[in-house]
C-alpha positions in Angstrom: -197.1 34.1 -59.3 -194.4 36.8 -59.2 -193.2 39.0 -62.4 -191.4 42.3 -62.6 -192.2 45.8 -64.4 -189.8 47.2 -65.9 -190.4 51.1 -66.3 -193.4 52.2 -68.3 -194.6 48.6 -68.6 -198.2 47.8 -67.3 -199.9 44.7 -66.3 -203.1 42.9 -65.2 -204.1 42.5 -61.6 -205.6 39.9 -59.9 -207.6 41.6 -57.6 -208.9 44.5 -57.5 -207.8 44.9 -53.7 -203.8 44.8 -52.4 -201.1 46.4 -51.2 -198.1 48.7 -52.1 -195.0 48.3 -50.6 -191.9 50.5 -51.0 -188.2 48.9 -49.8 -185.0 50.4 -48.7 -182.1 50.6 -46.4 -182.9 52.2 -42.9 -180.5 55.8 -42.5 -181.3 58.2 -39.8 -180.3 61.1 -42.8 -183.0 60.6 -45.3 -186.8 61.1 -44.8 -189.0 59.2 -47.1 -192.5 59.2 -46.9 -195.2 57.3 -49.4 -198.2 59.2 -50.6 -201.2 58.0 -52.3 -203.0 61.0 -55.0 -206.4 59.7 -55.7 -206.9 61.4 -59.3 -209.4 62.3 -61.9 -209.3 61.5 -65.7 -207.6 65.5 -65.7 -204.8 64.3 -63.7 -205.8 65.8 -60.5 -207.3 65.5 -57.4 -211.0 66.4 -56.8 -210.0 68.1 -53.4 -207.2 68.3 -50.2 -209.0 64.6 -49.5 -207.6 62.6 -52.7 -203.9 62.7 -50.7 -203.4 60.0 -48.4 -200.2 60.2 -45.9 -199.4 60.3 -42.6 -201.4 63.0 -42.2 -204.2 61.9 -43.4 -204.4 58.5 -43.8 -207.5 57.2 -45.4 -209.4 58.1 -48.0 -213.6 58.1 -47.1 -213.9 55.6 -50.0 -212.1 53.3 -48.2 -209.7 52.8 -51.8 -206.8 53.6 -50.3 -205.0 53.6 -46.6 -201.9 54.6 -45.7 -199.9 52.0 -43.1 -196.8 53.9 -40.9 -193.8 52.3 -42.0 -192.1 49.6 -40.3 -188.2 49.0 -39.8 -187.0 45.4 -40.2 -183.5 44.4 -39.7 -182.0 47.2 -41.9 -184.6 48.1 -43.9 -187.8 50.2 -43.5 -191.2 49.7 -45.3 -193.4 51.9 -46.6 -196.7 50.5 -47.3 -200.7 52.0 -48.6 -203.7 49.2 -49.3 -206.1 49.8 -51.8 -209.0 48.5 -52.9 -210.1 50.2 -56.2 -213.5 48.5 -56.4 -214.6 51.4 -53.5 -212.7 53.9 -55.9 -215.5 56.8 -56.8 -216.9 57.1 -59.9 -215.2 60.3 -60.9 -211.0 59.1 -59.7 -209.6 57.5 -62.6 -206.3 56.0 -61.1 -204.7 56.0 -57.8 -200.7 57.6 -58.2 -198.3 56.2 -55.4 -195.3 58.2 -55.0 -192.3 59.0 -52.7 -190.8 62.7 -51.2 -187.2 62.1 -49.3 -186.8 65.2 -47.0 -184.2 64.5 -45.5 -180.3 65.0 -46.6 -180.3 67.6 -50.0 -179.2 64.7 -52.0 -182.0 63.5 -52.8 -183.0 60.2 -53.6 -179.2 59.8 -54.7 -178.4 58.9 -50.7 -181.8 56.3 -50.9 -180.1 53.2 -50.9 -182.0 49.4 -52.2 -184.8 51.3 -53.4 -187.6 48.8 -54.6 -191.5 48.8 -54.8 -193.7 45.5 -54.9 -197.8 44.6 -55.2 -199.2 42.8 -54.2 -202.5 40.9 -54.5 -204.3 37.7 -54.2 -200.9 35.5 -54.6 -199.7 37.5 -57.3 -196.3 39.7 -56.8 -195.3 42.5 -59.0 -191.7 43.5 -58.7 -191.1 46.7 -59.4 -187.4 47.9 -59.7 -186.3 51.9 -60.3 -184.1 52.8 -62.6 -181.1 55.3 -60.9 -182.1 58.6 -59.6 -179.9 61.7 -58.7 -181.1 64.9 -57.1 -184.7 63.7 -57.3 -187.0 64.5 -54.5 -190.2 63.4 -55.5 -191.0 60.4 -57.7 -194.2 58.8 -59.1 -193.0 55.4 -58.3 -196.6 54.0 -60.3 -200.1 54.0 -61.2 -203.0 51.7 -60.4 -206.2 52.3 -62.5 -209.0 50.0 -63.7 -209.4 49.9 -67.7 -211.8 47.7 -69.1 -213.0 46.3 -66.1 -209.6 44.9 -64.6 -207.3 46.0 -62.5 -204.0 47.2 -63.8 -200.4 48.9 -62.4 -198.1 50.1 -64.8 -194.5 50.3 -63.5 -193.8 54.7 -64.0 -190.2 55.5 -61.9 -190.8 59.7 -63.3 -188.3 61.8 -60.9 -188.9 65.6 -59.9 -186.6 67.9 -57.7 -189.4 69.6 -56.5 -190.3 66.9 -53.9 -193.6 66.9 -52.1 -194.2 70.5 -53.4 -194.2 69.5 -56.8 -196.4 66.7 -56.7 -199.2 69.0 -55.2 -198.7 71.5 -57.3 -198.6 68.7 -60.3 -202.1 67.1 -59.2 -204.1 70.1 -58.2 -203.2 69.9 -54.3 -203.4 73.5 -52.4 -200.4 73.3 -50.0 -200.2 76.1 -46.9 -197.8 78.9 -47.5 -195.4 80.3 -44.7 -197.4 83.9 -43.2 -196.6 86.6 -44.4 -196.9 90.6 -43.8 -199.9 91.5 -45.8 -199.3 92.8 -48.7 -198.9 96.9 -49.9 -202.3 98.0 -51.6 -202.3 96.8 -55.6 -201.9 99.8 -57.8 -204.7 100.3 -60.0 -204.6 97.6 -62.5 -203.4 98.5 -66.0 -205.0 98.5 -69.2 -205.1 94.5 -70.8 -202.7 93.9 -73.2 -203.4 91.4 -75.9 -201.0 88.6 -75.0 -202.8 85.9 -77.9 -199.6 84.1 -80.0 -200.1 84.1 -83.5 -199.7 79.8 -84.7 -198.1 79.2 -87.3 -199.3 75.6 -89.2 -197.0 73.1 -91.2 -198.6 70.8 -92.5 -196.4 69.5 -95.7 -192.6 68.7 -95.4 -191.7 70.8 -97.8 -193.4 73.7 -95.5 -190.7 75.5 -93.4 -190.5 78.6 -90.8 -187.6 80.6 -90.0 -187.3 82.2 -86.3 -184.5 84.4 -85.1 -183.6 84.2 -81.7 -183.4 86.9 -79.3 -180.6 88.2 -77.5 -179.7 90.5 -74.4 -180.8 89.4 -70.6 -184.4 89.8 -71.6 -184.2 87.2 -74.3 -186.6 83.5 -73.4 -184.2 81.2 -71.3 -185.1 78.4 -73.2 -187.1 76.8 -77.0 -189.8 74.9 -75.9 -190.7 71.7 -78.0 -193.3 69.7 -77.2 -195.5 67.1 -78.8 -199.3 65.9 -77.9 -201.4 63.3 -78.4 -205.0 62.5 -77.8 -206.4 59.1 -76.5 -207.7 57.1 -79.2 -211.2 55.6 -77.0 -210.5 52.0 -78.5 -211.0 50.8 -74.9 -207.5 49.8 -74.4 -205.0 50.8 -72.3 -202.1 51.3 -75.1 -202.0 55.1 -75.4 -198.6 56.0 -74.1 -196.5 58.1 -76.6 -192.7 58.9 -75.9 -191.5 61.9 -77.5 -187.6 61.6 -78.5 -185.1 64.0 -79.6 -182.1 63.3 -81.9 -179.5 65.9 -82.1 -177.2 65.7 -84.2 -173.9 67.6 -83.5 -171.0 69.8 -85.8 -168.8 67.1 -85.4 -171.7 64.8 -86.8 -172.0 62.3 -83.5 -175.7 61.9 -82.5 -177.2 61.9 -79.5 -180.8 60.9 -78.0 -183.2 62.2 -75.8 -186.0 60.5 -74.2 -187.9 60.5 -71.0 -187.0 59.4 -68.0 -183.4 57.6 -68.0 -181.8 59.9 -71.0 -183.3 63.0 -70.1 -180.4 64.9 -71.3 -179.3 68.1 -70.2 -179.8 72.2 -70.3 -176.7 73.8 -69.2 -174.3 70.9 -70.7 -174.3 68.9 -73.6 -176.4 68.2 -75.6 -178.2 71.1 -74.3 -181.5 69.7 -74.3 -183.3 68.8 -71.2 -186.7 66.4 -71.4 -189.4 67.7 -69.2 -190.7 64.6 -68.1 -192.7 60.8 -69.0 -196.2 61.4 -69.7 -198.2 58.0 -69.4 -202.1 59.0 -70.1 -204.1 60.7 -72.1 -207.8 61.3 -72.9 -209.8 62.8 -75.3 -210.6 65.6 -73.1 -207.4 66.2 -71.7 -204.4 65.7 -74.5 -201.1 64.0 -73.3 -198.1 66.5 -73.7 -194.3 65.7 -73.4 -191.9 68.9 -73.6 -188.1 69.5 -74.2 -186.3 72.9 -73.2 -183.4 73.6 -75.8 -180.7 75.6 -74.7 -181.3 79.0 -77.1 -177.6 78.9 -77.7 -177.1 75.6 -78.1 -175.7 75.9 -82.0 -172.8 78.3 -79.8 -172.1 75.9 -77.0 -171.9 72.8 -79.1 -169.6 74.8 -81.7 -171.7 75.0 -85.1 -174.8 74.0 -86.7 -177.1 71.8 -84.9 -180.2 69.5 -86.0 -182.5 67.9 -84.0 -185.4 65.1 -85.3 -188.4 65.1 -83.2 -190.4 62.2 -83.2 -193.1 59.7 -81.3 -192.2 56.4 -80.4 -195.1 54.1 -79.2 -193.3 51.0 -77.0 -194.8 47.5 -78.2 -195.0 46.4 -74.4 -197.7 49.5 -73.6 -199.8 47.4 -76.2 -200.4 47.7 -80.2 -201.6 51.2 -81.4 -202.4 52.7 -84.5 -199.9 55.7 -83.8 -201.7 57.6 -86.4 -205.1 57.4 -84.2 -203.5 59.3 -81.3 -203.5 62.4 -83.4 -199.6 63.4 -82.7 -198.5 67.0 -83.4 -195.6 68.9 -82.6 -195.4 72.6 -81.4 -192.2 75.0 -80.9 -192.6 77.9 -79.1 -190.0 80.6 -78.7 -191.0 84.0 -76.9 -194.5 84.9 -78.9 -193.4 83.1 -81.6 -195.6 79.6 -82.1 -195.1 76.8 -85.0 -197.1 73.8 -84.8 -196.8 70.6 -86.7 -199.8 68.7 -88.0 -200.6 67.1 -91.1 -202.2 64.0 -93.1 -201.0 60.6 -92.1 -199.0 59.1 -94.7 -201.2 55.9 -96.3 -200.6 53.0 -94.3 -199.6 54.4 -91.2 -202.9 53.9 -89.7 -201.4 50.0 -88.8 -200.6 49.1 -84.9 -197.4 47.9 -86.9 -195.3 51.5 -87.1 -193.9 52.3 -83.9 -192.4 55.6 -85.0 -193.3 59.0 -86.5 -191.2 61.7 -87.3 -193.3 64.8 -86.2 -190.2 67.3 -87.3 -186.9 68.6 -87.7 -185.4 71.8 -86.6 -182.3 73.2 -87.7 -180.2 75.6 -85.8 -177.0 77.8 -86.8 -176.1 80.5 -84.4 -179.5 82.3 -84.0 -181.4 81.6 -86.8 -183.5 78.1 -86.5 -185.4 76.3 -89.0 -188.4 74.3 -88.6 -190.1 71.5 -91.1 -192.6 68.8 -90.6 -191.6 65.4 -91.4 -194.4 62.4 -91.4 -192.1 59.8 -92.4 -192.7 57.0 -90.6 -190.9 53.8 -89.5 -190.9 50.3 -91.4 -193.7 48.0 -89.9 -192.3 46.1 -87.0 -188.9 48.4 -87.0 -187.3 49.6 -84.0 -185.3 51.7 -85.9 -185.0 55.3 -84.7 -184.8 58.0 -86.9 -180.8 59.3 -87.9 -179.6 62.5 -88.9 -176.1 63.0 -91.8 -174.9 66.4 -92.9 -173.4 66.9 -96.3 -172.0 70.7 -96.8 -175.7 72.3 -96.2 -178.0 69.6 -96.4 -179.3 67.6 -93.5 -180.8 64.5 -94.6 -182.8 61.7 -92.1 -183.2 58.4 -92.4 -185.1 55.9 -90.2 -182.3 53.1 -89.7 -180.8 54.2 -86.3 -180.1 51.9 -83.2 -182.7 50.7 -81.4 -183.6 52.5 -78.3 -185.1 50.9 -74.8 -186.1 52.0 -71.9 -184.1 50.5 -69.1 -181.7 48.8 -71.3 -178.0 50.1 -72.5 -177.1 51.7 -76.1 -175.8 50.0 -78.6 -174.4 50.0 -81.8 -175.9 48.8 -85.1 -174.6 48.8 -88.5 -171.4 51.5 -87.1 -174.3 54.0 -86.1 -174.1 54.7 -82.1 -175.9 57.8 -80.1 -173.4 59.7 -77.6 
């Protein structure tokens, strides 16, 4: 039986026991290596032990083992077997991810880059989507929810390679020596660095924030959203946080992890932080945007942006509402956080989008209000931003949005 993932879909195993393999052309410039993070339900490793490479190539458990890769014909293999019944009680899921250290290009010069699984007769395809100056990627995820085995397909780029990753799941990596440092100064007196919240919690609730100027001024206005696993048992608690923007010359645009990721220093301005696929109750899911601070400057005039959580019908049906979604801007010591009551009927697996909030930017003055309007049950549609002389009004009829799959237009309404 063969199938293929697309990128943040999951699936069943057969067994419990398999292998990994990672594909692509053979080039004496580019260095990739497979890795294998054994983590805990906190996303990290318990210690140095839960990485398997070439360096260290088994894990005592015996749940995962890294093989050296092989070249055949023009292509060269990468490959780890696992066996997650040995996995200890406290690792949650097993990450498999790729560094290239070779040419600076990244994964850009990796040509014919696939991954497969497979286990007991069954073959899971699992194809990228592009990548550019990436040099790290979580290429998937294999866990056990339930009592089965299960992969889900994840293709999350970082340019921090190797590095990264470490730092990401709680790895200590050796620093080059160094001279030893100059004798601290006595240490000053503690300064009380606590950020005052400010809650929204109706939509007609809203917050005005100047923003800073000079070289000292924050480089960026964080956004984020967070969401809490909902301990139904089922393996359907991915969230994706998107961002529409709507620009002066009223065009829309879209932001959402990983293939529309956007941008900071060009338009739209906005840069997505990266796909976040768990979440527990202990340890909340987060997914984060940067906005440019002068973004109303660069894109010539006002700017509004709708924030909202999408939950993807092939991660599995989820009461949205159950997840506990709220949205947070920070900007230098200034915090505003989003949260109020669920609008009746949204409690259904049905409603695939929320609108957390929407921020409104003119020069250096932004706006923030909570939404909590939801989708139509079973609509796709994403939420759409109009201006008329002041007013910005948002309805929830916009195209259709898919990972892996090209934009379209619907009813004259297209995202740039």
């Amino acid at each position: 039986m063969s199938q293929t993932l697309k990128q943040g879909e999951n699936t069943a195993l057969n067994s419990a026991k398999g292998k990994v393999t990672v594909h692509h052309i053979a080039d004496n410039r580019i260095d990739v290596n497979l890795t294998a993070f054994l983590l805990t339900e906190a996303g990290k490793v318990v210690d140095d032990s839960g990485m398997v490479f070439f360096n260290t190539p088994a894990h005592q458990s015996g749940a995962a083992t890294y093989i050296p890769p092989i070249t055949s014909g023009n292509e060269l293999k990468h490959s780890i077997d696992f066996d997650l019944s040995r996995l200890p009680q406290h690792i949650a899921r097993v990450a498999i991810t790729l560094t290239q250290d070779g040419t600076g290009t990244g994964f850009a010069a990796v040509q014919g880059l696939s991954a497969k699984i497979e286990v007991d007769g069954q073959v899971v395809e699992l194809a990228p989507s592009g990548f550019d100056r990436e040099s790290g990627i979580i290429a998937l995820e294999l866990y056990t929810r339930n009592g089965r085995t299960k992969a889900r397909s994840v293709w999350q780029g970082f340019e921090s390679g190797l590095a990264g990753l470490c730092q990401m799941y709680g790895v200590e990596v050796e620093e080059d020596s160094a001279p030893a440092p100059a004798p601290a100064p006595a240490p000053a007196p503690k300064i009380d660095i606590t950020k005052t919240v400010v809650s929204l919690s109706k939509p007609s609730d809203m917050h005005k924030i100047s923003l800073a100027k000079g070289p000292s001024s924050p480089e960026f206005i964080k956004v984020s959203a967070t969401w809490v696993d909902n301990n139904d048992g089922l393996d359907n608690d991915d969230l994706d946080l998107r961002i529409g923007i709507l620009r002066p010359n009223g065009q829309m645009s879209i932001i959402q992890a990983p293939e529309r990721a956007g941008s900071f220093d060009q338009a739209p301005y906005v840069l997505h932080q990266g796909d976040v696929i768990t979440a527990s109750v202990k340890e909340p899911a987060t997914e984060t945007v940067h906005i440019n601070p002068r973004i109303s400057h660069l894109l010539g005039g006002k700017v509004a942006l709708v924030c909202s959580v999408y939950s993807a019908l092939a991660n599995g049906a989820v009461s949205v509402a159950s997840l506990k979604p709220k949205m947070r801007m920070e900007y230098d010591e200034q915090v505003v956080e989003c949260a109020f009551e669920f609008q009746s009927g949204f409690g259904s697996s049905l409603v695939y989008t929320y609108v957390l909030g929407i921020i409104e930017i003119d020069g250096d003055e932004v706006n923030i209000n909570p939404s909590g309007q939801t989708s139509r049950k079973m609509s796709e549609a994403t939420p759409w931003l109009t201006r008329s002389g002041e007013k910005v009004t948002m309805t929830i009829n916009g195209p259709p949005v898919f990972k892996g799959k090209p934009l379209r237009t619907v009813s004259g309404k297209n995202y740039v």
